[in-house]
N, C-alpha and C positions, 0 to 999 in steps of 0.2 A: 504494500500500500504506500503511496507516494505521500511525503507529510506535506501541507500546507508550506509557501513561501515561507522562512521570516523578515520582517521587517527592513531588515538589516542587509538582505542578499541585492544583489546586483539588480534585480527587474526593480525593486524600491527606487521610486523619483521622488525627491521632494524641489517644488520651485525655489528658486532664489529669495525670494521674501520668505517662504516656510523656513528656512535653512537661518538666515538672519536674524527671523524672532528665534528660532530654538535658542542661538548661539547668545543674543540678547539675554533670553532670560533664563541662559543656565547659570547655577550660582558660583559667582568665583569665593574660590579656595583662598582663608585664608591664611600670610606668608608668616605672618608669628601669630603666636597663643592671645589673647584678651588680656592687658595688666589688671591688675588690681586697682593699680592709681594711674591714671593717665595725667602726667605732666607735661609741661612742654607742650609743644605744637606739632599736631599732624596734619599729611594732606587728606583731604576728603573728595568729596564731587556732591552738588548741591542740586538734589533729585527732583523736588517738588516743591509745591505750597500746599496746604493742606486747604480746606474749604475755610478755617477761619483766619489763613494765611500764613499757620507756622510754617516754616519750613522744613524740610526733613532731607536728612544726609547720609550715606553712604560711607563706611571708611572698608576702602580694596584690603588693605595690610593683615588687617582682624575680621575679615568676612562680616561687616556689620551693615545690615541696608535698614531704610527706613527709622532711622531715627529722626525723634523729632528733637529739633536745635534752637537754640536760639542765636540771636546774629545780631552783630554790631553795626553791623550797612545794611543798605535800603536793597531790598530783593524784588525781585517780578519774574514773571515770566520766562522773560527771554535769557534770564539767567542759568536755567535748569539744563542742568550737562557742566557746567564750569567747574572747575577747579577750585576750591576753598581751603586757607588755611583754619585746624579749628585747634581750640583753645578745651577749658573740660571744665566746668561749676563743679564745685570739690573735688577736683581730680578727677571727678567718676565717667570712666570714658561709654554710658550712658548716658551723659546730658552734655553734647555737646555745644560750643556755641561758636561761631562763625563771624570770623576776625578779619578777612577780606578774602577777596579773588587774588587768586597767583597770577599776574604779569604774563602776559605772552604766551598765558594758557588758552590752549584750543579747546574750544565746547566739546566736552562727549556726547555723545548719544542718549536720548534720554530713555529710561525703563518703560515709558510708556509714550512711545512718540504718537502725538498728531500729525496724520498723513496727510502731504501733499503732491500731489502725481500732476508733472505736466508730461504732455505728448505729443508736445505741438498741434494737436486740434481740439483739445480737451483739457479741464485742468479740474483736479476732483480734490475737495477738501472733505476732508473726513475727521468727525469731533463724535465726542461721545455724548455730549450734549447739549451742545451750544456751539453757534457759528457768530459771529458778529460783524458785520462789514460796518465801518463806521468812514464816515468824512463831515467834518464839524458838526451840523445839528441833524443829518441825514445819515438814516441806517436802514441796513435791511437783519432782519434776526432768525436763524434759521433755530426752531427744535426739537431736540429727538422725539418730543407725542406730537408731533408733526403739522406744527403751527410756522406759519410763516408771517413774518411782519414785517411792512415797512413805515419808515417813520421820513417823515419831513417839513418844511413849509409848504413846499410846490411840490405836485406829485403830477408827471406827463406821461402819460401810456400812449403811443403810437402804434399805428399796421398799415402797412403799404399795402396788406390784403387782409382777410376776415381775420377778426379779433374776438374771440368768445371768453365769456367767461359764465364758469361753470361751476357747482356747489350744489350742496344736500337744501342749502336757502341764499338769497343772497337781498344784502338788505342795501339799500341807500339813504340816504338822510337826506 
């Protein structure tokens, strides 16, 4: 009786995105033990914000991810994958806190990136739950229970050909 492929054998494909998240989110190993007291300054990588806006960090050396930190600089978004030196509240290298960005460091890769795919005829953004275009008092807001909205003072809808619009109801004022 022939056993079943496994996984593992040569007919197994996995795409280049499947391959990249795997590799993403295997866990790195880590290169010394956890101290007891964390003195001194370690590098880290500054993974997130949380919803109330902590942040939370990574240190590679002691296999630690997700911790939440505390930080001496102003953080956002576009900070997450960077480079941080962090510091320790009573030494205790669970309560980090985040003393600046290392210089000339290159953003990592974030643990959970938001995709963006261009293809030269298409360009797809992909959020888990919120999209936001904004330009001064004008936005459109895309959301995951699949509500779309736009906002402005002036709002122009054009068709050089039939223009419908379509809904369960549709109200006017």
């Amino acid at each position: 009786m022939k056993s079943p492929a496994s996984p593992h054998t040569a007919s197994y494909t996995v795409s280049e995105t499947d391959a990249m998240e795997e590799m993403l989110n295997k866990p790195i190993a880590p290169t010394s033990p956890i101290p007891s007291r964390a003195e001194g300054i370690i590098i880290g990588h500054f993974e997130a914000l949380d919803e109330d806006g902590t942040p939370t960090v990574r240190i590679d050396t002691w296999g630690l991810h997700e911790l939440k930190a505390g930080t001496l600089v102003a953080l956002d978004a576009s900070h997450i994958g960077q480079t941080v030196a962090l510091g320790f509240e009573s030494a205790d290298p669970y309560h980090p806190i985040i003393l600046g960005f290392m210089m000339a460091s290159k953003p990592q890769v974030p643990s959970n990136p938001v995709e963006a795919r261009l293809d030269q005829k298409r360009v797809v953004l992909n959020a888990e739950q919120e999209i936001e275009l904004r330009c001064g008092d004008a936005a459109i807001i895309l959301n995951a229970d699949g509500r779309v909205m736009i906002r402005g003072s002036y709002i122009t809808s054009q068709a050089s050909a039939t223009q419908r619009i379509l809904g369960g109801s549709v109200s006017l004022n």
